[in-house]
Wavefront OBJ file of the C-alpha trace (Angstrom):
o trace
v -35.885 33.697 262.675
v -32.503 33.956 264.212
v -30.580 32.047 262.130
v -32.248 34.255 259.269
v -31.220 37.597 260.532
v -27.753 35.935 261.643
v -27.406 34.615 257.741
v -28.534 38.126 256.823
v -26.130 40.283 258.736
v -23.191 37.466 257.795
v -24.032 38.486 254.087
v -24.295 42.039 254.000
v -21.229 41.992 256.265
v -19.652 40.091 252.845
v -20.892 42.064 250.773
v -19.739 45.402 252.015
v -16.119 43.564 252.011
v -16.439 42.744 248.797
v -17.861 45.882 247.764
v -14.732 47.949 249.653
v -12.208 45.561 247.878
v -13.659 46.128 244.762
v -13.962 50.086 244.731
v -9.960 49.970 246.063
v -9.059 47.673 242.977
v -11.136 50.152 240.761
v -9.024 53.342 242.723
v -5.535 51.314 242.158
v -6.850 50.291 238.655
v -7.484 54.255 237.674
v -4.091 54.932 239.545
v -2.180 52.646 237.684
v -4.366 53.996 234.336
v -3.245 57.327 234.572
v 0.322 56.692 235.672
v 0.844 54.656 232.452
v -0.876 57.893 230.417
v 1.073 60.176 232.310
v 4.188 57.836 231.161
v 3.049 57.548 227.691
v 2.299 61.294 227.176
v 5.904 62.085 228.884
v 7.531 59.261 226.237
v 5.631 61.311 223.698
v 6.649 64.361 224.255
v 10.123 63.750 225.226
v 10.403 62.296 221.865
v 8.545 64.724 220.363
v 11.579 66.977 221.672
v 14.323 65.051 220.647
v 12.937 65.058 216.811
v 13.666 68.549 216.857
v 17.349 68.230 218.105
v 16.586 68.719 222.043
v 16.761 65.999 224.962
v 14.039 66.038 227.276
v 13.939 64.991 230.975
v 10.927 62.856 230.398
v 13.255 60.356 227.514
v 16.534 60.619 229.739
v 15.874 61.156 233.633
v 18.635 63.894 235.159
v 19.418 60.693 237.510
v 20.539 58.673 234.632
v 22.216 61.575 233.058
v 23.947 62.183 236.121
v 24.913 58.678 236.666
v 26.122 58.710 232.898
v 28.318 61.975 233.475
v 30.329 60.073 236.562
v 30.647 56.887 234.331
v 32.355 59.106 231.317
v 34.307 60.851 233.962
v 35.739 57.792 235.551
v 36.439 56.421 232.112
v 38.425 59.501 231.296
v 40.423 59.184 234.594
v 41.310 55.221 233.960
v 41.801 55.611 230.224
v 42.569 58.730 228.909
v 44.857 60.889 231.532
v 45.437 64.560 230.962
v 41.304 64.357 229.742
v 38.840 66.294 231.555
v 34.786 66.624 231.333
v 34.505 70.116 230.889
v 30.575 70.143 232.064
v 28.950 67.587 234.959
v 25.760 69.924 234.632
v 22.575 68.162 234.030
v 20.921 71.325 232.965
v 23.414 71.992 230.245
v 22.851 68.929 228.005
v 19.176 69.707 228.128
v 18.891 73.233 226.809
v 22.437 72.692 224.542
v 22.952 68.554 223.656
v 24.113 67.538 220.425
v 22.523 64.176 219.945
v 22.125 61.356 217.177
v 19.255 58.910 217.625
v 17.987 55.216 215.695
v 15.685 53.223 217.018
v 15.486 49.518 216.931
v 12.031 47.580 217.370
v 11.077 49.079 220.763
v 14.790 49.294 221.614
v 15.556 53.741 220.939
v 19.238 54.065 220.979
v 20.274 57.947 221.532
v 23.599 59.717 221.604
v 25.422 62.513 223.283
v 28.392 64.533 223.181
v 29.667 65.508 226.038
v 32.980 68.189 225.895
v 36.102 67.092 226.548
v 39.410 68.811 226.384
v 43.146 69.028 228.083
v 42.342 71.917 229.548
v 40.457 71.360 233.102
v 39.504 75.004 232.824
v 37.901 77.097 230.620
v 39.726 79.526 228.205
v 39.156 83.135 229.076
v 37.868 84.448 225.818
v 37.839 88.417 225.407
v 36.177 90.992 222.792
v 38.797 93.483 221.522
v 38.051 97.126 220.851
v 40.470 99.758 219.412
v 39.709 103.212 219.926
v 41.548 106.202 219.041
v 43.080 108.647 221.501
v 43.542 112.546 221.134
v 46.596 113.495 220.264
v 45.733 116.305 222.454
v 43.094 117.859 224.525
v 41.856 120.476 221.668
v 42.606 118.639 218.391
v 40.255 116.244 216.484
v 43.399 114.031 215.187
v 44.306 110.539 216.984
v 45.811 107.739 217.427
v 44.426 104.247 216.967
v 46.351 100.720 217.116
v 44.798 98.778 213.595
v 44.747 95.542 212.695
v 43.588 93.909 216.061
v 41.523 90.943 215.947
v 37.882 90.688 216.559
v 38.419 88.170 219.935
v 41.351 87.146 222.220
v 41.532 83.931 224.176
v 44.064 82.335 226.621
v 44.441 79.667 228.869
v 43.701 79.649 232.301
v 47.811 79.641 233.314
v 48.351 82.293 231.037
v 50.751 79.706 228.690
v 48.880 79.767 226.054
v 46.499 81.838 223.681
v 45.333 83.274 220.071
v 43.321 85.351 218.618
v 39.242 84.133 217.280
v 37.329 85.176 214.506
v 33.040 85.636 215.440
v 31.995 83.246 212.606
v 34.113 80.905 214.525
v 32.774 81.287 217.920
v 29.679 81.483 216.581
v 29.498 77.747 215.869
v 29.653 77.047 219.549
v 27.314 76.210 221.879
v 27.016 77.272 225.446
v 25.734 80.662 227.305
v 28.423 81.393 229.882
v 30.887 79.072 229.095
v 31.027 78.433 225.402
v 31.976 74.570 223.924
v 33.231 74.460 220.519
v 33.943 71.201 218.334
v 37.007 72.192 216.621
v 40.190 72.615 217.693
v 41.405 75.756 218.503
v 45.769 76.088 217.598
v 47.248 77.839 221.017
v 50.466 80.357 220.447
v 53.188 80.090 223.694
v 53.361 83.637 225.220
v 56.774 83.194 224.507
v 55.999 83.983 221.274
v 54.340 87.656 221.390
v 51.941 89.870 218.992
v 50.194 93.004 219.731
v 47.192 91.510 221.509
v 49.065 89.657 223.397
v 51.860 92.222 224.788
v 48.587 94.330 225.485
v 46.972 92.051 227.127
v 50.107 91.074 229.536
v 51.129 95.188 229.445
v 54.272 94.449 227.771
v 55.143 98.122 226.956
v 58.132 97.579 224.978
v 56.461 94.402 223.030
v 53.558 96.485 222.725
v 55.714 99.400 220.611
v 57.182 96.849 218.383
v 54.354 94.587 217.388
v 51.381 97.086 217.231
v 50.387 98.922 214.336
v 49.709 102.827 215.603
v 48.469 104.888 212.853
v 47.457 108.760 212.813
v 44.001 109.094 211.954
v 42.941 112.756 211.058
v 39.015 114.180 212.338
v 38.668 111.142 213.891
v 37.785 112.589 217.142
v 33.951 113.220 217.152
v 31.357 113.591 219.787
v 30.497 110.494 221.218
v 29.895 107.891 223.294
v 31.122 104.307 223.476
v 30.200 101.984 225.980
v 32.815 99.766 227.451
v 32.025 97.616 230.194
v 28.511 97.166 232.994
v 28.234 101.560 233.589
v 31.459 102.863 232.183
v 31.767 104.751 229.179
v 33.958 106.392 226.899
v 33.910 109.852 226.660
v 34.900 112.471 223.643
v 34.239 115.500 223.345
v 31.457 116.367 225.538
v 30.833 119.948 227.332
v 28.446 119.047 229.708
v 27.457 115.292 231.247
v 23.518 115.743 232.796
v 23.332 112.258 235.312
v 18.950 112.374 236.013
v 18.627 109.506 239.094
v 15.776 108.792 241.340
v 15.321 112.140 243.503
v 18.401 113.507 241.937
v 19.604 115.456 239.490
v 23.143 116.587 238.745
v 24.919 118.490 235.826
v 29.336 118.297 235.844
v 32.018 119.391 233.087
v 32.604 117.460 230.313
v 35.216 116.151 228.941
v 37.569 115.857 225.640
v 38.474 111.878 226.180
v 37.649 110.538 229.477
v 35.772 107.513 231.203
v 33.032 108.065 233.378
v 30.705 105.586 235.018
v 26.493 106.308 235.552
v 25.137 105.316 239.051
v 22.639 102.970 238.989
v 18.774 103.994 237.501
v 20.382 106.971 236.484
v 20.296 108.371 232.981
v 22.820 110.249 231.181
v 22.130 113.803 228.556
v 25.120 115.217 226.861
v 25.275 118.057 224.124
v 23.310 115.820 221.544
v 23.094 112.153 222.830
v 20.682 110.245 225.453
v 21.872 107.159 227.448
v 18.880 105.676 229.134
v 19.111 104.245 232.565
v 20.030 100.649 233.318
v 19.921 98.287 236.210
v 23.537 97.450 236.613
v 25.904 97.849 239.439
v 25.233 100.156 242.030
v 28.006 103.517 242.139
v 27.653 106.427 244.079
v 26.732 109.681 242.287
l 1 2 3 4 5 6 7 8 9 10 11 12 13 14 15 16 17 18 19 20 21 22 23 24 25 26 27 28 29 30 31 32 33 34 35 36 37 38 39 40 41 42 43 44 45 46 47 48 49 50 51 52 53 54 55 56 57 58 59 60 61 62 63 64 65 66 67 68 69 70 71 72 73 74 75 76 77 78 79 80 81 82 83 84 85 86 87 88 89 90 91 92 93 94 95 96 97 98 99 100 101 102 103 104 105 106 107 108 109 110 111 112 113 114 115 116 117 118 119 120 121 122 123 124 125 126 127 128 129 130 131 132 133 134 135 136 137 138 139 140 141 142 143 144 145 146 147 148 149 150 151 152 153 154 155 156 157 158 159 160 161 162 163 164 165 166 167 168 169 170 171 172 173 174 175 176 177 178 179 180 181 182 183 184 185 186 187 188 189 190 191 192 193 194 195 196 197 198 199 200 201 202 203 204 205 206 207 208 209 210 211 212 213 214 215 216 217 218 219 220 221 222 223 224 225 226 227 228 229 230 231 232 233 234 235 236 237 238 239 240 241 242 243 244 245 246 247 248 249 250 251 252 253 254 255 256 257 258 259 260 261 262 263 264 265 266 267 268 269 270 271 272 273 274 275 276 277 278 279 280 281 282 283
């Protein structure tokens, strides 16, 4: 009777082992089940992603695309002097890559282009507006410098620059910083135009190369914007600046620049300027 219950204990015993060793091969068997779908329905959409033109996180990992970034760069210092990566950003060849892609059997092959360029920084790239100034404080004639082009860019030092067309820039890719796959032909500031003796206020460069006309009834009431909360001011009586618990009314102006505080409206003899969130000035 003992040897029975001994016998009977001995195989229970086993068979709650067994039974614990075979639910945790069942828990690392569903683990290891939906790791692989997880995998697989990453793969899918990460390819899924780069059919349409975009690399995805889940087909190249921001470790390898890091690692891949520091490889280029080192080639670039061993090989090609005077070369620089413009962009060591993982986040930037995600939401703006240029790739190619074939696939081989189960072997996907996918390219990137990465920006390079002499220049290890960015050009400064600036919009240019021309707008005419009174001739006086009563009359509606001006003056207005023509022919200017639509964007100005120059090199970090200042050595170099030229002027841009917006069907060119447009082609480029990039939010703040802007990468373009042509090349751009730089002017020495040796060599001077208008835009250029403007931008470096050259005075006497900027009488000899700019084109001033005199434009009659030019001068209208308006408002142009022309940078964050300053504006550009003709012809206005009365400026009306409505802000949170405040409310103020000053003299206009014939040709001035005035800047709105922040959340603060602007009402002038016929136009509305609605309030922003911008930088803060005091009214």
């Amino acid at each position: 009777m003992v040897n029975l219950t001994s016998q009977t204990s001995k195989f229970v015993a086993h068979f709650e082992d067994v039974s614990v060793k075979l639910s945790n091969l069942l828990i690392d068997q569903m683990n290891l089940s939906s790791s692989v779908n997880k995998y697989l329905e990453e793969l899918k959409i990460g390819i899924h992603e780069m059919v349409k033109g975009n690399l995805s996180p889940f087909l190249i990992s921001p470790n390898i695309l890091k690692s891949t970034l520091k490889h280029v760069q080192l080639i670039l210092n061993e090989k090609f002097k005077g070369f620089y990566l413009l962009n060591t950003d993982p986040a930037y060849y995600y939401s703006s890559s240029q790739l190619l892609y074939a696939r081989n059997h189960s072997t996907l092959y996918v390219t990137l282009k990465f920006p390079i360029s002499t220049f290890s920084s960015p050009l400064a790239l600036y919009r240019v507006n021309s707008f005419p100034v009174p001739i006086n404080s009563s009359s509606n004639h001006g003056i207005k410098i023509m022919d200017l082009p639509e964007y100005f860019t120059v090199t970090n030092n200042n050595q170099y620059y030229n002027h841009i067309s917006y069907s060119r820039i447009s082609s480029c890719t990039g939010k703040s910083t802007l990468y373009c796959s042509y090349s751009l032909p730089l002017v020495s500031t040796v060599s001077t135009s208008c835009i250029s003796s403007l931008y470096f206020n050259s005075k006497q460069d900027v009488h000899e190369h700019c084109d001033f006309r005199f434009l009659m009834n030019v001068i209208k009431p308006s408002v142009e914007e022309i940078y964050d909360n300053t504006l550009l001011v003709y012809k206005m009586n009365t400026l009306a600046f409505e802000c949170p618990n405040k409310h103020k009314i000053v003299k206009g102006c014939n040709f001035c620049f005035i800047q709105i505080p922040c959340m603060c409206s602007l009402s002038t003899d016929s136009l509305y300027i609605p309030k922003k969130i911008e930088k803060m000035y005091k009214l």
